[in-house]
Backbone as XML, in Angstrom:
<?xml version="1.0"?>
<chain id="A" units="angstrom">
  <residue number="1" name="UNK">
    <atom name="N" x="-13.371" y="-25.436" z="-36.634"/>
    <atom name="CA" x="-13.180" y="-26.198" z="-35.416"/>
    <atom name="C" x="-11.860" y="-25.810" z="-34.729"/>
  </residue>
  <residue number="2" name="UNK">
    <atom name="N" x="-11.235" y="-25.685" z="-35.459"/>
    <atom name="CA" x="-9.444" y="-25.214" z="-34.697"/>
    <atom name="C" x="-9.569" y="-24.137" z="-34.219"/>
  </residue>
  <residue number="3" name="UNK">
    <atom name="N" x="-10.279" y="-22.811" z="-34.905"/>
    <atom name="CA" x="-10.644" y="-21.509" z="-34.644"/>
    <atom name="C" x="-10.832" y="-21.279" z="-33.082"/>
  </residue>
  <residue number="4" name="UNK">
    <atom name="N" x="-12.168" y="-22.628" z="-33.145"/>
    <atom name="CA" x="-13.115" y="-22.878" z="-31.834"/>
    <atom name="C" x="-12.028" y="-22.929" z="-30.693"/>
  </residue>
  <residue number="5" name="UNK">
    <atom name="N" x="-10.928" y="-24.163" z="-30.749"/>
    <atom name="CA" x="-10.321" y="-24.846" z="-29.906"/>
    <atom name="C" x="-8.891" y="-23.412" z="-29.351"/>
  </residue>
  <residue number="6" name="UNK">
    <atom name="N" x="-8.494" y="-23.002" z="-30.424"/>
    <atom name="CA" x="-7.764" y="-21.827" z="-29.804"/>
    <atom name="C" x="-8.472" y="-20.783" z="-29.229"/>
  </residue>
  <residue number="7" name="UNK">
    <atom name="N" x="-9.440" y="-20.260" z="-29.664"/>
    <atom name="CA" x="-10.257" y="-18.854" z="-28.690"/>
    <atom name="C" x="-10.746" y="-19.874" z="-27.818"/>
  </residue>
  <residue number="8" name="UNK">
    <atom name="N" x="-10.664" y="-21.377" z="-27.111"/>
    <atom name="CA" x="-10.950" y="-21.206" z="-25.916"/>
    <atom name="C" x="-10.431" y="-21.395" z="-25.048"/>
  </residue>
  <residue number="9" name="UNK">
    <atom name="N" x="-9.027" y="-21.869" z="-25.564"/>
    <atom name="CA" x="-7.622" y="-22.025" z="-25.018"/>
    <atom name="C" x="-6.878" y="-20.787" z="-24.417"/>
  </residue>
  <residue number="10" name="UNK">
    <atom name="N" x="-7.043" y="-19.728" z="-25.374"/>
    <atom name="CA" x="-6.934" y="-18.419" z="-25.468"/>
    <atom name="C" x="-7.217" y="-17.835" z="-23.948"/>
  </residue>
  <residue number="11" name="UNK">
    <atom name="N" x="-9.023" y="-17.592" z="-24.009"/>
    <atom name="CA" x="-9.946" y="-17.215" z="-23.300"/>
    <atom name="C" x="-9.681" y="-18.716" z="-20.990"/>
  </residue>
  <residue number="12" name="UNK">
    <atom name="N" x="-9.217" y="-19.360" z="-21.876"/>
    <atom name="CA" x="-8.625" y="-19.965" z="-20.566"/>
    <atom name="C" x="-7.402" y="-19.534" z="-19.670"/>
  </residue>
  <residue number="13" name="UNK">
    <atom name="N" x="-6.062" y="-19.172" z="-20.432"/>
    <atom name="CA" x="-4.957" y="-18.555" z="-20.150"/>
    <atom name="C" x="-5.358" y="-17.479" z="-19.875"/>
  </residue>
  <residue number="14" name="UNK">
    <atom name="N" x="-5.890" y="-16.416" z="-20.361"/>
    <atom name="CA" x="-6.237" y="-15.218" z="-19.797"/>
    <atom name="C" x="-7.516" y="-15.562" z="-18.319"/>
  </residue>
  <residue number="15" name="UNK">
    <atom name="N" x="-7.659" y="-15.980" z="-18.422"/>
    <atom name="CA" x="-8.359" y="-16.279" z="-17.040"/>
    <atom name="C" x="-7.629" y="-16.884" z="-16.121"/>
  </residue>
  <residue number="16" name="UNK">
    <atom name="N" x="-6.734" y="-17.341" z="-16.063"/>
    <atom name="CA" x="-5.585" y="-17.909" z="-15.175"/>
    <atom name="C" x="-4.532" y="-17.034" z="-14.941"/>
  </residue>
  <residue number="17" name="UNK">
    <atom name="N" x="-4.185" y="-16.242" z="-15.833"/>
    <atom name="CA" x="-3.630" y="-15.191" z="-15.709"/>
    <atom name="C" x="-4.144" y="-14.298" z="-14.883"/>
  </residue>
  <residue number="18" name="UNK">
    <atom name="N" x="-5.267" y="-13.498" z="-15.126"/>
    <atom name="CA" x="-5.472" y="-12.685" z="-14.220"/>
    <atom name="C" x="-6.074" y="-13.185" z="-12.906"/>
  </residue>
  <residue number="19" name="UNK">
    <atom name="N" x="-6.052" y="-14.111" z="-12.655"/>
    <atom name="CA" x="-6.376" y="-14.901" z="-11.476"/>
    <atom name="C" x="-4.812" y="-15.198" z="-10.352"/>
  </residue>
  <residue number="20" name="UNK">
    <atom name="N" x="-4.070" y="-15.109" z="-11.124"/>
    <atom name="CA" x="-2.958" y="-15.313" z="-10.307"/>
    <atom name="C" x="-2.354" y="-14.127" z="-10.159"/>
  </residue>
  <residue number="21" name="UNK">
    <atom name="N" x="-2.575" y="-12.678" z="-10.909"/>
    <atom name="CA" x="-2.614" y="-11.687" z="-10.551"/>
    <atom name="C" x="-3.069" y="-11.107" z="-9.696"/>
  </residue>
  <residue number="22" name="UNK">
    <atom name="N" x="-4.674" y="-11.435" z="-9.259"/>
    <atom name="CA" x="-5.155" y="-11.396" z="-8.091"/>
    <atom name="C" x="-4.665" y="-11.596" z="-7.058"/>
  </residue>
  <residue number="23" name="UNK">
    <atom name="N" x="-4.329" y="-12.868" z="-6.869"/>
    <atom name="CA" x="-3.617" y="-13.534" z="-5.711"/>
    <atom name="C" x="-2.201" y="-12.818" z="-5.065"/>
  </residue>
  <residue number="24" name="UNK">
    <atom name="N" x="-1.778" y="-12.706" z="-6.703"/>
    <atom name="CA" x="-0.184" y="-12.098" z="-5.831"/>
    <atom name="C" x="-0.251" y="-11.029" z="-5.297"/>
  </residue>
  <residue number="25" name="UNK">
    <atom name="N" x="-1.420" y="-10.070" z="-5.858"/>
    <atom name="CA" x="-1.672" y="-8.177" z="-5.767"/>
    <atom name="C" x="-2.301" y="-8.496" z="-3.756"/>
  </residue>
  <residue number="26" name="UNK">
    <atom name="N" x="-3.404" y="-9.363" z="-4.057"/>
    <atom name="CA" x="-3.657" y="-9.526" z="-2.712"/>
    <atom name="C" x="-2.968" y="-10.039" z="-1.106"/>
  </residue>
  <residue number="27" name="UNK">
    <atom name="N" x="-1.685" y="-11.107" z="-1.715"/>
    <atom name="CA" x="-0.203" y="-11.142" z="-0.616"/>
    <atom name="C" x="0.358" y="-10.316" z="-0.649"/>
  </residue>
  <residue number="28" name="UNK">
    <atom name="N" x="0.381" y="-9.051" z="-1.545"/>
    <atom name="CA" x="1.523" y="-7.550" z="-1.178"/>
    <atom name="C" x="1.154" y="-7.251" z="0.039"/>
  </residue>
  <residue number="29" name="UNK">
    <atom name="N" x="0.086" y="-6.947" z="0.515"/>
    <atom name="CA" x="-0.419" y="-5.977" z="1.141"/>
    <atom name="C" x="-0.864" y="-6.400" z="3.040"/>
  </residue>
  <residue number="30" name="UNK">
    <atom name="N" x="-0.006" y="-5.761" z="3.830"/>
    <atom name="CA" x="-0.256" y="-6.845" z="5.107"/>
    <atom name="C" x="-0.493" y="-5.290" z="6.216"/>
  </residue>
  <residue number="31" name="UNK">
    <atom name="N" x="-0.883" y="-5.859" z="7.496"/>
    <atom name="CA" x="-1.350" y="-4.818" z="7.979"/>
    <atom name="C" x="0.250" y="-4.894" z="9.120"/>
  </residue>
  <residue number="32" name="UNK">
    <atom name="N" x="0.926" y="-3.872" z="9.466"/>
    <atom name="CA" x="1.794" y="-3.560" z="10.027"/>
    <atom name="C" x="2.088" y="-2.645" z="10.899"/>
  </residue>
  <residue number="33" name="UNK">
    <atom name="N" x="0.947" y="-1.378" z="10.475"/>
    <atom name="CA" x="0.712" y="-0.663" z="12.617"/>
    <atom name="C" x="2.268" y="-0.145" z="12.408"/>
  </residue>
  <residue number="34" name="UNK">
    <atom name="N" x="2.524" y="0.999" z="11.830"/>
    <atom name="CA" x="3.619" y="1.508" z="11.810"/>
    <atom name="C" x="3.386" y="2.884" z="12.373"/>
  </residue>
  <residue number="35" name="UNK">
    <atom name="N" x="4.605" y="3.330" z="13.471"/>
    <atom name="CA" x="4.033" y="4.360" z="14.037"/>
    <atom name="C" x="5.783" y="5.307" z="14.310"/>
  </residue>
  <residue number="36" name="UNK">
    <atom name="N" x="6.041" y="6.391" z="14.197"/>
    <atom name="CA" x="6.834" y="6.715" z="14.509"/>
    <atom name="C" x="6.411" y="8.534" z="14.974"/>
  </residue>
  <residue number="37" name="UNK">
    <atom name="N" x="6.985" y="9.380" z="15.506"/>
    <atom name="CA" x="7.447" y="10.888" z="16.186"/>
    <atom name="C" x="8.105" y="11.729" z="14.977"/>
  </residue>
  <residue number="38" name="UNK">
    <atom name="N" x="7.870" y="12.766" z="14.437"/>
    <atom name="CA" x="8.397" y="13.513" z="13.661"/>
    <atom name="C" x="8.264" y="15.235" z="14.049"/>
  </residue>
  <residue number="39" name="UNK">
    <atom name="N" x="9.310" y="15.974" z="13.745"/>
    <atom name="CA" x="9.038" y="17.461" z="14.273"/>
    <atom name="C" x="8.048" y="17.886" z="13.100"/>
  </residue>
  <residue number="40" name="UNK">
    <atom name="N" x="7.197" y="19.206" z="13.524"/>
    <atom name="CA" x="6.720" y="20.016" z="13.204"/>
    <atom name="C" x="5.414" y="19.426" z="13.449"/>
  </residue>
  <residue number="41" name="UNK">
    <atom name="N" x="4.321" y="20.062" z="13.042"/>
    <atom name="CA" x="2.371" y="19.934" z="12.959"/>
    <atom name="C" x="1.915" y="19.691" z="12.042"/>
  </residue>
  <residue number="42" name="UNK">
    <atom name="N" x="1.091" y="18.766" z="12.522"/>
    <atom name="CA" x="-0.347" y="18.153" z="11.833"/>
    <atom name="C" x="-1.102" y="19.064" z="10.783"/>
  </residue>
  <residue number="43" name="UNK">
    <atom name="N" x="-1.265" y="19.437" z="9.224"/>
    <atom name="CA" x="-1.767" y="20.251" z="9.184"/>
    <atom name="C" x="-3.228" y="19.605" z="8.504"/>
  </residue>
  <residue number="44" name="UNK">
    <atom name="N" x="-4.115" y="19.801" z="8.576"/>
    <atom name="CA" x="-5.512" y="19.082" z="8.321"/>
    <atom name="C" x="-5.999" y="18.605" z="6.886"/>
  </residue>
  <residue number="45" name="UNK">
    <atom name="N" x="-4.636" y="18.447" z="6.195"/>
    <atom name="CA" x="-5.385" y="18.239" z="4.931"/>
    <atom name="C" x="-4.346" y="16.669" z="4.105"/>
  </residue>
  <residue number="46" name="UNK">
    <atom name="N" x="-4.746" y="16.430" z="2.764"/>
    <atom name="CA" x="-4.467" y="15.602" z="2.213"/>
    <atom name="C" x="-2.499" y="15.837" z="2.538"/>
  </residue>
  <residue number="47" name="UNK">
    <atom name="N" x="-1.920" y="16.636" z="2.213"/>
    <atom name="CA" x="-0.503" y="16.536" z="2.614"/>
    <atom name="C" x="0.131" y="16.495" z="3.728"/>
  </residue>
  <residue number="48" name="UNK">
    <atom name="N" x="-0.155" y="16.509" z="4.954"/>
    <atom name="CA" x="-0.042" y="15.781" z="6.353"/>
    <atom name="C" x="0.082" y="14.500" z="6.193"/>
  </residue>
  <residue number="49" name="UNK">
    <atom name="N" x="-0.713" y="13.673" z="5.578"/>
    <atom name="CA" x="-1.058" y="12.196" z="5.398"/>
    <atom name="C" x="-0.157" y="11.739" z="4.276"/>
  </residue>
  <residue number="50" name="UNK">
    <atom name="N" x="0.150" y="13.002" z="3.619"/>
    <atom name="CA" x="1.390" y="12.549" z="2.441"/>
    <atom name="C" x="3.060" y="12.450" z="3.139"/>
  </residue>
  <residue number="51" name="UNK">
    <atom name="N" x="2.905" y="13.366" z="3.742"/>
    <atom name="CA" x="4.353" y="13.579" z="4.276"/>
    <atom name="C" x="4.419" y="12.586" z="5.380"/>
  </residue>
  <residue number="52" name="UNK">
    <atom name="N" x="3.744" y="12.317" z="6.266"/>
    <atom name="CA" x="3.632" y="11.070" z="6.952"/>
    <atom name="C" x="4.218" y="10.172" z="6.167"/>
  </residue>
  <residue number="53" name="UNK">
    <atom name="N" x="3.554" y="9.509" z="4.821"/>
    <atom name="CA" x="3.689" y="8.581" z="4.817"/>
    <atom name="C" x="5.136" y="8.552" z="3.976"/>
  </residue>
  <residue number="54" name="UNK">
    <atom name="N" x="5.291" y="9.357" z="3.561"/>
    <atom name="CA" x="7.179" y="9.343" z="3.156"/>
    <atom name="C" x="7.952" y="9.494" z="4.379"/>
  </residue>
  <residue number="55" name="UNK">
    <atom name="N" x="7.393" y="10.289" z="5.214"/>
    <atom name="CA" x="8.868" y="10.149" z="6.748"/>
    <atom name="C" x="8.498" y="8.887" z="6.555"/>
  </residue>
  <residue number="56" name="UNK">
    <atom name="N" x="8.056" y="7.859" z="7.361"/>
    <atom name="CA" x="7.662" y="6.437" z="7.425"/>
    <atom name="C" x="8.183" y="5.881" z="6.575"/>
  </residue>
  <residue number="57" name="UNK">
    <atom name="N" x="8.200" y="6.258" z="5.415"/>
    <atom name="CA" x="8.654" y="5.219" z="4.467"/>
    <atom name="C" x="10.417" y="5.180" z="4.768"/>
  </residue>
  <residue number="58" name="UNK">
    <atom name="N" x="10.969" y="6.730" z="4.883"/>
    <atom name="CA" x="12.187" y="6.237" z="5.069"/>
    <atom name="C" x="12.923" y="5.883" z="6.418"/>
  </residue>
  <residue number="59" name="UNK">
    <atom name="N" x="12.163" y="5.855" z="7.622"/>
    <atom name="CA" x="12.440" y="5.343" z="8.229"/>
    <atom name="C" x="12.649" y="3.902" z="8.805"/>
  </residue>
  <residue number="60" name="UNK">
    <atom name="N" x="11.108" y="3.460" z="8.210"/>
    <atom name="CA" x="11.122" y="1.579" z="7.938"/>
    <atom name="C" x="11.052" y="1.042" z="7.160"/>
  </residue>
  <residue number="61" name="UNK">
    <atom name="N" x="12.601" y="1.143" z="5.817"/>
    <atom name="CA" x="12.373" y="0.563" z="4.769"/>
    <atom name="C" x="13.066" y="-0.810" z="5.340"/>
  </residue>
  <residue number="62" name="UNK">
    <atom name="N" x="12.265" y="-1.561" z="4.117"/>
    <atom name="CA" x="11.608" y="-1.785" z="2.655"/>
    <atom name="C" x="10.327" y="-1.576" z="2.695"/>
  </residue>
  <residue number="63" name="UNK">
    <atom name="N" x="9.989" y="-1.346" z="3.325"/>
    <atom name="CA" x="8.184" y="-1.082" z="3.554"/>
    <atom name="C" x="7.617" y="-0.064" z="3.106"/>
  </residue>
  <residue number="64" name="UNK">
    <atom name="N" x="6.479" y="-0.310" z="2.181"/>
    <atom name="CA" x="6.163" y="1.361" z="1.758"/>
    <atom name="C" x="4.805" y="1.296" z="2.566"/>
  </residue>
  <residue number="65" name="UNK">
    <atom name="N" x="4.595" y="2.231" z="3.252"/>
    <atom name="CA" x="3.165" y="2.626" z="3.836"/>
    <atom name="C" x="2.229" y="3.537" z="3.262"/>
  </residue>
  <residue number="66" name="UNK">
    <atom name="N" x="0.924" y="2.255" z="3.311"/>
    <atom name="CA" x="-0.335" y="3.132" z="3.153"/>
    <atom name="C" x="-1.324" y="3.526" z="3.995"/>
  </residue>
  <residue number="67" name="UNK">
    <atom name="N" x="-2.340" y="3.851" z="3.802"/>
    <atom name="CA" x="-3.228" y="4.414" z="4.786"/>
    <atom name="C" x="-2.629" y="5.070" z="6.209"/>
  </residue>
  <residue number="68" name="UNK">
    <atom name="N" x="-1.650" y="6.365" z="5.917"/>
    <atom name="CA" x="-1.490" y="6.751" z="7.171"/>
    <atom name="C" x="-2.115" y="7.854" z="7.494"/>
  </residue>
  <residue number="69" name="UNK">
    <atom name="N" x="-1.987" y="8.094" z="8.637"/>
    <atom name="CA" x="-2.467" y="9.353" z="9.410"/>
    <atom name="C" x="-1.761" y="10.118" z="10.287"/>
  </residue>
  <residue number="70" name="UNK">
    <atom name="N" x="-1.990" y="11.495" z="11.219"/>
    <atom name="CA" x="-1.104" y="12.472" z="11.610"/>
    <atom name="C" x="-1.666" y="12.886" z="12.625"/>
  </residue>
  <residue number="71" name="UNK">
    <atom name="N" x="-0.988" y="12.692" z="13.865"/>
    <atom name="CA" x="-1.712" y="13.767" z="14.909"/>
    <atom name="C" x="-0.904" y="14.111" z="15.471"/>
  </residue>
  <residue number="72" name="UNK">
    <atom name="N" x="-1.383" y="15.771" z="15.989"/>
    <atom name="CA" x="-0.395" y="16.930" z="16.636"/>
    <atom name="C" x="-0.051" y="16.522" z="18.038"/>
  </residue>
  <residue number="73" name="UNK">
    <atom name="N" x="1.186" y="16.620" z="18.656"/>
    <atom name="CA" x="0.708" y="16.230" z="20.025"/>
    <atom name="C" x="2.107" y="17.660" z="20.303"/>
  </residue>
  <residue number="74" name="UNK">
    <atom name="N" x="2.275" y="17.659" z="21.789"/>
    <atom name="CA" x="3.334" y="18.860" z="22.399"/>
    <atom name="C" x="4.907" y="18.819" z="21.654"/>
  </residue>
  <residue number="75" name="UNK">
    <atom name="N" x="5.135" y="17.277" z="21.425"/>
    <atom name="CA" x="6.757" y="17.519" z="20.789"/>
    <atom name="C" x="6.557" y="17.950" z="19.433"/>
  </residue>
  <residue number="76" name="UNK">
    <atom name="N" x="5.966" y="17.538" z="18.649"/>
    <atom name="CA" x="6.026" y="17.634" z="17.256"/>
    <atom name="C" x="4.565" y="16.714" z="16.798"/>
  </residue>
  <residue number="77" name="UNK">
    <atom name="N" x="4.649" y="15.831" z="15.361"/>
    <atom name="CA" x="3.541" y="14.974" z="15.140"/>
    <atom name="C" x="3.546" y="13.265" z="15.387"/>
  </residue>
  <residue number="78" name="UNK">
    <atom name="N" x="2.399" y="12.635" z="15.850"/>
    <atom name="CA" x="2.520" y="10.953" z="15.387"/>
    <atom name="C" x="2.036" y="10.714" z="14.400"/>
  </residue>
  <residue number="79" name="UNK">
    <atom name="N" x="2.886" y="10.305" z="13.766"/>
    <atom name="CA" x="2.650" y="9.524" z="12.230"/>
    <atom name="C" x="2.482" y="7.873" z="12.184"/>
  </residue>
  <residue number="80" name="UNK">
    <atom name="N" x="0.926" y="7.474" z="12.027"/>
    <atom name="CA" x="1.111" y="6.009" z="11.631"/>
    <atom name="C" x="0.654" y="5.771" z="11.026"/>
  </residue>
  <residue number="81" name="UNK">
    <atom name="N" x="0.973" y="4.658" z="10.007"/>
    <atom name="CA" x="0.238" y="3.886" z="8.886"/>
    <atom name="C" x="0.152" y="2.563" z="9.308"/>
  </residue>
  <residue number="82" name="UNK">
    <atom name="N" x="-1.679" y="1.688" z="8.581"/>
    <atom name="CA" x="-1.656" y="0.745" z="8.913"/>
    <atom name="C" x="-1.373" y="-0.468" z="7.960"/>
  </residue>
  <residue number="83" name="UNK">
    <atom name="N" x="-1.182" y="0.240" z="6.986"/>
    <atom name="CA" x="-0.967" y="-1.444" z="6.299"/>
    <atom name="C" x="0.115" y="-0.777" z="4.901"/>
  </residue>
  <residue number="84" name="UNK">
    <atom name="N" x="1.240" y="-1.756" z="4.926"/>
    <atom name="CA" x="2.329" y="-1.868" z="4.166"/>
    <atom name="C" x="2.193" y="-2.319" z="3.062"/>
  </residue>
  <residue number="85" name="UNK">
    <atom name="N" x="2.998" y="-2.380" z="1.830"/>
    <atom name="CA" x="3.316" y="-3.160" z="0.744"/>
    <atom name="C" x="4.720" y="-3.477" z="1.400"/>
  </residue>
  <residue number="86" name="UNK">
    <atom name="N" x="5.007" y="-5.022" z="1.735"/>
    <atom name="CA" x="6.249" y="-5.508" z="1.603"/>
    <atom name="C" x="6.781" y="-6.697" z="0.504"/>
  </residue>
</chain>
């Protein structure tokens, strides 16, 4: 009977636990439309979108940006990402 009463005590805390893990993982993350001008070109692949998102990062810290993107224009590139971890 005690066995019983701790594995379901157990099996409760771990469910509250990762439940409030949820919650907090899901307030990191906000949408913020970050956009800034950087020299050089767009080049079409996964590291355009990398280097984006490190200029960005050190330009508007504390904010780390995800989901960004890159386009070529006459001065150099626009770099924006839309949603932050703050």
């Amino acid at each position: 009977m005690r066995c019983v009463v701790l594995f379901m005590v157990s099996c409760l805390l771990i469910v509250l636990l990762i439940n409030h893990f949820e919650e907090v993982e899901a307030q990191k993350w906000k949408e913020c439309n970050l956009r800034d001008i950087f020299p050089g070109k767009c080049e079409h692949d996964a590291n355009a979108k990398l280097r984006c998102k490190e200029d960005i990062a050190k330009n508007f810290r504390p904010s780390r940006p995800f989901e960004c993107d890159c386009q070529t224009f006459d001065q150099g590139r626009i770099c924006y990402c839309k949603k932050c971890l703050v």
